[in-house]
C-alpha positions as CSV (number, residue, x, y, z in Angstrom):
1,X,-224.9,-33.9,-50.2
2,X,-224.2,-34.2,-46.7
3,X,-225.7,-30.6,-45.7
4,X,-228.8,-31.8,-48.0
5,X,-229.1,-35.2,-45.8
6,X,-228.7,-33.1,-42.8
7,X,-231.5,-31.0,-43.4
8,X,-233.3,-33.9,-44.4
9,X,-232.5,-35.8,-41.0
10,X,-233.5,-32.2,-39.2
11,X,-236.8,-32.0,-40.7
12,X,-237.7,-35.6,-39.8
13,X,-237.1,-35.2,-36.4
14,X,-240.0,-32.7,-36.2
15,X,-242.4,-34.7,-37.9
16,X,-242.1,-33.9,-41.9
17,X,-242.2,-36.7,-44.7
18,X,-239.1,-35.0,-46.3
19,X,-238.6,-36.7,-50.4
20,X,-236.5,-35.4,-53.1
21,X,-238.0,-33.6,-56.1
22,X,-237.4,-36.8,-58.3
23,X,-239.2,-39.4,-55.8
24,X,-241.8,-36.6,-55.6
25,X,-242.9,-36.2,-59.3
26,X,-242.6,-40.0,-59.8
27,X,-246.3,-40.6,-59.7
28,X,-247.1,-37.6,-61.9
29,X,-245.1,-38.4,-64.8
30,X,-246.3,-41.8,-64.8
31,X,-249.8,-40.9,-64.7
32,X,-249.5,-38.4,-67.3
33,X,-246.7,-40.9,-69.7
34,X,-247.5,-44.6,-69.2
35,X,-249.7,-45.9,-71.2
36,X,-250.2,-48.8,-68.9
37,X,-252.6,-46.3,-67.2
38,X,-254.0,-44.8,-70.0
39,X,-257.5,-44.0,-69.5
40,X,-257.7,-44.1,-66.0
41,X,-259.5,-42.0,-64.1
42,X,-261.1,-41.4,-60.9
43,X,-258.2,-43.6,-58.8
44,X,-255.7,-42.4,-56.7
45,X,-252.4,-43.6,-57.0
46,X,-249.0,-43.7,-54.6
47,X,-246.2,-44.6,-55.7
48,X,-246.8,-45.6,-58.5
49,X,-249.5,-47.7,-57.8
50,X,-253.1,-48.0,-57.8
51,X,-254.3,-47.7,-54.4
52,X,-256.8,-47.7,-51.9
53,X,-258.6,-44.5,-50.5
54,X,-258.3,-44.0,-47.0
55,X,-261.8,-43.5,-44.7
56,X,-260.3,-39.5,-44.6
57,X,-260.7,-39.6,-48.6
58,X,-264.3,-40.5,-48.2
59,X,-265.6,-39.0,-45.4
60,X,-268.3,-36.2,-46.7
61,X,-268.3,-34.4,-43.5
62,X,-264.7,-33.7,-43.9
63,X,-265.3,-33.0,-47.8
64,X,-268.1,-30.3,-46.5
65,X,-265.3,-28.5,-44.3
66,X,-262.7,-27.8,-46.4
């Protein structure tokens, strides 16, 4: 564990969000299992949570460049 937390502290420094795989694929599963959000469709969650878009999320000049 500590070599993991080390590499985890290392790739912070330069700037990285660094999660495990479990905090990672929290959102996922609980889209796709809960039925607390069944139906929903269109949102955008984090962490678990319904949340709001940022301006970057709705900005159609950035939508055109990618």
């Amino acid at each position: 564990m500590k070599k993991q937390e080390e590499q985890c502290n290392r790739k912070s420094k330069k700037g990285y969000i660094v999660i495990w795989t479990q905090e990672g694929a929290t959102t996922t599963c609980y889209v796709a299992l809960h039925p607390q959000v069944k139906g929903v469709s269109g949102k955008y969650l984090s962490d678990s949570n319904l949340s709001k878009i940022t301006s970057h999320g709705t900005d159609a000049n950035l939508v055109k460049k990618l």
